[in-house]
C-alpha positions as CSV (number, residue, x, y, z in Angstrom):
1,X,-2.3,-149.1,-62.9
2,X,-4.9,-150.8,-61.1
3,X,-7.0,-149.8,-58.4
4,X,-8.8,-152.7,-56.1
5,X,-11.1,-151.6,-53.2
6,X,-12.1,-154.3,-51.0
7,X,-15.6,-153.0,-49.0
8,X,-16.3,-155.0,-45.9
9,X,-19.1,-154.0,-43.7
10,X,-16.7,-152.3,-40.9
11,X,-13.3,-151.3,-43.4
12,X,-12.9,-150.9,-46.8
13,X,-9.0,-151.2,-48.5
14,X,-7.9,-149.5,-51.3
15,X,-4.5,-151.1,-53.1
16,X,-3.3,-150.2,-56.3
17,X,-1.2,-152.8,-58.4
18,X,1.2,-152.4,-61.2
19,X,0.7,-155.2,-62.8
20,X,3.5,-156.9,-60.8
21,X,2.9,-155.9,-57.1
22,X,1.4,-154.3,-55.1
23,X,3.0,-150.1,-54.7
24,X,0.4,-149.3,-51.3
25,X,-2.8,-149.8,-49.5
26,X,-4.9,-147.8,-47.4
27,X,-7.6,-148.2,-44.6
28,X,-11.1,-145.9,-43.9
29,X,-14.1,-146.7,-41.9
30,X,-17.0,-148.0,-44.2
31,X,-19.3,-145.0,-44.7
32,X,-22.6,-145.4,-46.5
33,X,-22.6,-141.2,-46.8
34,X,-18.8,-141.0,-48.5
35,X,-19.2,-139.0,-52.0
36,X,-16.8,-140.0,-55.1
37,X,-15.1,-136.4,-54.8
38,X,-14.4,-137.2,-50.7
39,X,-13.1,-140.6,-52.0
40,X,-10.7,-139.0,-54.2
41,X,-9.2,-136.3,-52.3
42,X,-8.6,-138.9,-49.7
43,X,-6.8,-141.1,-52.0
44,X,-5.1,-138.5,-53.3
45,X,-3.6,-137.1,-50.2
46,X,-2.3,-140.4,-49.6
47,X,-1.0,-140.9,-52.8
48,X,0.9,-137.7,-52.7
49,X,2.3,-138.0,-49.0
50,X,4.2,-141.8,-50.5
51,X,5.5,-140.3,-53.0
52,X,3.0,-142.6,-55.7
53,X,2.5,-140.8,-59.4
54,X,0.6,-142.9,-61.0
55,X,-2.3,-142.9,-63.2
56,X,-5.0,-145.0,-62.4
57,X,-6.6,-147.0,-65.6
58,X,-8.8,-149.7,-64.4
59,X,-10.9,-149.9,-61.0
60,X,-12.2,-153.5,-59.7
61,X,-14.5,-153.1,-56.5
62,X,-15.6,-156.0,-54.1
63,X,-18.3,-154.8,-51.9
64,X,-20.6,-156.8,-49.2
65,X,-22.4,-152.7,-48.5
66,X,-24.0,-152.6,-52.0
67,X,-24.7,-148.8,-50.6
68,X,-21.2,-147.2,-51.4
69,X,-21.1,-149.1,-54.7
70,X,-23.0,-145.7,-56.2
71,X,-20.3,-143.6,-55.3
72,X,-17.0,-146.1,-56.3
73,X,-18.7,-146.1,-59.5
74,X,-18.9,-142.4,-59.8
75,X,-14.9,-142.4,-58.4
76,X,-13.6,-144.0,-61.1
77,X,-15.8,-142.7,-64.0
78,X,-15.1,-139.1,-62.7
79,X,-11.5,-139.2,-61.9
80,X,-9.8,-142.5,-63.4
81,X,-12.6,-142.7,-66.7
82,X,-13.4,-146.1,-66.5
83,X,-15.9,-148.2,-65.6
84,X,-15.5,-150.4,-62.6
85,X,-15.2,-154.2,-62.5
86,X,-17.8,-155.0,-59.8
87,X,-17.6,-158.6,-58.4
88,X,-20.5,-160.6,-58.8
89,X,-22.4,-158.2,-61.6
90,X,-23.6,-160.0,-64.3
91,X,-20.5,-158.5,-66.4
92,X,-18.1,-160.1,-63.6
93,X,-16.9,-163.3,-65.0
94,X,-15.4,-165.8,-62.3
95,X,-12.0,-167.8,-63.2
96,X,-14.0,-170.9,-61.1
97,X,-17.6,-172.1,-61.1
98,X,-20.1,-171.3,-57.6
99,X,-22.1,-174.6,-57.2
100,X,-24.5,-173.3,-54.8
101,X,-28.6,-173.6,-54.5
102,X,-30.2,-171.6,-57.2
103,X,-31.0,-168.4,-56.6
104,X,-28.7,-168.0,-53.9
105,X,-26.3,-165.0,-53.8
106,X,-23.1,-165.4,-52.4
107,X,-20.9,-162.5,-50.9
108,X,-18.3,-161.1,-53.2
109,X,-15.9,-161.5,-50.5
110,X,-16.4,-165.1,-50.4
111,X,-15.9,-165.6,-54.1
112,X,-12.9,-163.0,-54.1
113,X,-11.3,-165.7,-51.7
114,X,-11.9,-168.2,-53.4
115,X,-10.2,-167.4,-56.4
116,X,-7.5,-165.8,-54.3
117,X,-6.9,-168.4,-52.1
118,X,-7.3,-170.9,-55.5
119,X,-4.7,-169.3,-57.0
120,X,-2.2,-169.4,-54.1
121,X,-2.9,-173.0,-52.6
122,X,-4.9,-175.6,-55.3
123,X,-7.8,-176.9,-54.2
124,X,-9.5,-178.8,-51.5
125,X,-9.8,-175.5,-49.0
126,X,-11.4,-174.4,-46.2
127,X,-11.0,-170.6,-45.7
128,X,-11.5,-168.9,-42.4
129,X,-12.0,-164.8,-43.0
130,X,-12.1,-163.2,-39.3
131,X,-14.6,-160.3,-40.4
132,X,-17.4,-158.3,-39.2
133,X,-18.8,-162.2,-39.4
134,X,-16.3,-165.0,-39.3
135,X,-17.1,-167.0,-42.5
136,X,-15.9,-170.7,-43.4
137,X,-15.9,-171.0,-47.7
138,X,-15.2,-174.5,-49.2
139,X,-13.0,-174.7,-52.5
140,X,-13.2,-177.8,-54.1
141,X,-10.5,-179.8,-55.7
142,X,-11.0,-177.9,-58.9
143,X,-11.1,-174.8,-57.2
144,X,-15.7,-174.0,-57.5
145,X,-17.3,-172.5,-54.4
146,X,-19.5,-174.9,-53.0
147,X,-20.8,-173.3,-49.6
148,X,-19.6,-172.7,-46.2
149,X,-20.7,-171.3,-42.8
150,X,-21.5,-168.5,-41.4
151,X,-20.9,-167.2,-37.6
152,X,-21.0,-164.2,-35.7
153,X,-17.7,-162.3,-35.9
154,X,-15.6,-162.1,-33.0
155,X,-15.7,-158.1,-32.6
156,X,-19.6,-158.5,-33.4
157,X,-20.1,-161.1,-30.1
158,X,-17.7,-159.0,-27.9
159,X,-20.0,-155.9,-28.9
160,X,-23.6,-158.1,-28.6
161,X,-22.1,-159.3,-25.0
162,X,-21.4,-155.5,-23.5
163,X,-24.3,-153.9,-24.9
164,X,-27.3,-157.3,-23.8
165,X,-25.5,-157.3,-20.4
166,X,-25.3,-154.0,-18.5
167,X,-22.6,-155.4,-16.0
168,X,-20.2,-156.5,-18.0
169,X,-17.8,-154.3,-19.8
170,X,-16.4,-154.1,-23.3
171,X,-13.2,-155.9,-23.3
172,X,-10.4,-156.6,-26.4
173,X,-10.5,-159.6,-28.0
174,X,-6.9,-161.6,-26.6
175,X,-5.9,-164.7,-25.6
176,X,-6.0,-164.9,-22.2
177,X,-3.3,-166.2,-19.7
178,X,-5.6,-168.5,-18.0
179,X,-8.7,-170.5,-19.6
180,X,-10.2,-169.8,-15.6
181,X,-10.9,-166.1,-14.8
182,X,-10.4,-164.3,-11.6
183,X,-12.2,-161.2,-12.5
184,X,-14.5,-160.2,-15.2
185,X,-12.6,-159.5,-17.9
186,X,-10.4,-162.4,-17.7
187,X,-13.6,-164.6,-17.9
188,X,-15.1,-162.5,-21.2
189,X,-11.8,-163.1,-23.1
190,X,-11.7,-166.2,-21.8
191,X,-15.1,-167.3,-23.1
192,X,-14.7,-165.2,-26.1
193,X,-10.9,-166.8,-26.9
194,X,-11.7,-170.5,-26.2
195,X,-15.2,-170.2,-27.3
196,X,-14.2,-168.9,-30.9
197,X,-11.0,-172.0,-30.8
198,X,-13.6,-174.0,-30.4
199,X,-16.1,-173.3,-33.2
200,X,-13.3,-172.9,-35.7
201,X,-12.0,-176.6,-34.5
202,X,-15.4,-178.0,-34.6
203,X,-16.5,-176.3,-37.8
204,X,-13.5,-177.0,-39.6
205,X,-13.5,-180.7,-38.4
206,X,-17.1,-181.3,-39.5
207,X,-16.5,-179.9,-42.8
208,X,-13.2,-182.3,-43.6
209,X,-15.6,-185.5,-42.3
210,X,-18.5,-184.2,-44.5
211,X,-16.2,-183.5,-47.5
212,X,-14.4,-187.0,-46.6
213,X,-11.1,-185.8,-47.6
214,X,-8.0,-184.2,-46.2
215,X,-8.3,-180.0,-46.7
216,X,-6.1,-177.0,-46.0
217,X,-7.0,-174.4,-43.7
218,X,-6.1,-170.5,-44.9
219,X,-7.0,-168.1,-42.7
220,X,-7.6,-164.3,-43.3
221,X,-8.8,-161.4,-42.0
222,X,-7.7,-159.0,-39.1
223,X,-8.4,-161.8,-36.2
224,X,-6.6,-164.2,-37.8
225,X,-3.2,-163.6,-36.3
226,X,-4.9,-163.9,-33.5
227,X,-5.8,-167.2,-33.4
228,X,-2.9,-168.2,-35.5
229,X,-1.0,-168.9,-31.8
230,X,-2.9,-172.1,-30.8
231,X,-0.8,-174.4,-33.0
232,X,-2.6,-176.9,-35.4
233,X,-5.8,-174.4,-36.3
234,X,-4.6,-173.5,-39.6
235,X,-1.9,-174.3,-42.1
236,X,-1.6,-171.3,-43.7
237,X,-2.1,-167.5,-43.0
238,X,-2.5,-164.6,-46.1
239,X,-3.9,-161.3,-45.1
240,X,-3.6,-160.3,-48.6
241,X,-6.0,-162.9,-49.9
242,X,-8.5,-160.6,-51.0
243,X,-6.5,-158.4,-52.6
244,X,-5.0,-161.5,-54.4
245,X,-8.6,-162.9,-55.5
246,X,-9.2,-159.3,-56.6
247,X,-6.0,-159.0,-58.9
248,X,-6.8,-162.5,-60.6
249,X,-10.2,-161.6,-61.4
250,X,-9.6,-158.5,-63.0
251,X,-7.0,-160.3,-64.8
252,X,-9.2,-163.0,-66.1
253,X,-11.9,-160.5,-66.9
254,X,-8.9,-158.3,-69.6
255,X,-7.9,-161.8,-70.3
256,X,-11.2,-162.5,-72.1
257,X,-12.6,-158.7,-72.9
């Protein structure tokens, strides 16, 4: 059985896969302080409460915190004895090619998507992850990484707006009824709804007349349902595409051991 843990700056995701499918996932808060023995009888709790008897055999980590990396190492030597795949160590080999500036480190997240979203959909992509930032990651034809964007995540300007403005409240991010407000809160979702339509629009639009070629839009992440209602933004939706990128990685990297 594999484990794959996904470490995003806010969540982190742990799945485990048979091979085939995937049996369950699970959700905590990203904690810099978490020790491989709180790891594991959290894991194991859960494991136990669903009913999942399994022995774990291989552990593959994504992680944009490189902080808690210490202790998912020490998790899987101490309990499952093996040794992690970590994306992007020099150990780590990529089914597709990163044609970026040299030097330049990309997030594993935004190479786990690649490949996941590669391996779903072909080439030619442009994939929208609605995370602690919102990121925008080109796949070309063949399915390299060759750049994207970076913005503020939605959560992250909604937080920045309440805390730089003592007046104004924190509010949900949600569509609102009316693009006009008639009281505060309307007018921060408003701003914060349209606002965020609007840079994924222009952003995506820009990259399609820069790339000179018609591209897909995948969307994932926990906004992206959210924005999934104004009709033409994206083509497709997959919440599970890191998990997916994870599994075909780790795949690739037995393929060739």
């Amino acid at each position: 059985m594999l484990l794959a843990i996904d470490v995003g700056n806010t969540n982190t995701v742990f799945a485990i896969h048979d091979g085939s499918e995937f049996l369950a996932s699970w959700r905590c808060a990203t904690e810099h302080q978490r020790t491989a023995d709180e790891y594991f009888v959290w894991l194991n709790t859960l494991m136990k409460l669903q009913n999942i008897n399994v022995t774990i055999r291989s552990v593959v980590v994504s992680s944009v915190v490189p902080q808690v990396v210490f202790n998912l190492r020490l998790l899987s030597d101490r309990y499952y004895s093996c040794r992690p795949l970590v994306i992007g160590k020099p150990d780590c080999l990529l089914p597709v090619e990163v044609r970026v500036d040299a030097e330049t480190q990309v997030g594993a997240d935004r190479l786990v998507n690649t490949v996941g979203a590669f391996k779903q959909y072909g080439g030619d992509l442009i994939v929208v992850d609605f995370g602690t930032a919102t990121t925008f990651d080109v796949v070309a034809k063949d399915g390299a990484y060759i750049g994207g964007v970076i913005a503020p995540g939605v959560n992250l300007s909604v937080r920045a707006l309440h805390l730089a403005a003592a007046a104004l409240p924190h509010v949900d991010a949600t569509k609102p009824q009316t693009v006009i407000g008639t009281n505060t809160v309307a007018c921060m979702q408003a701003g914060i709804y349209w606002g965020y339509v609007g840079l994924i629009e222009r952003i995506n639009q820009e990259i399609r007349r820069e790339r000179d070629r018609p591209m897909k839009v995948v969307a994932t992440g926990g906004l992206a349902t959210l924005f999934n209602q104004e009709a033409g933004l994206f083509d497709l939706v997959d919440g599970e595409l890191t998990m997916t990128g994870l599994i075909e990685i780790d795949a690739f990297n037995r393929k060739d051991s």
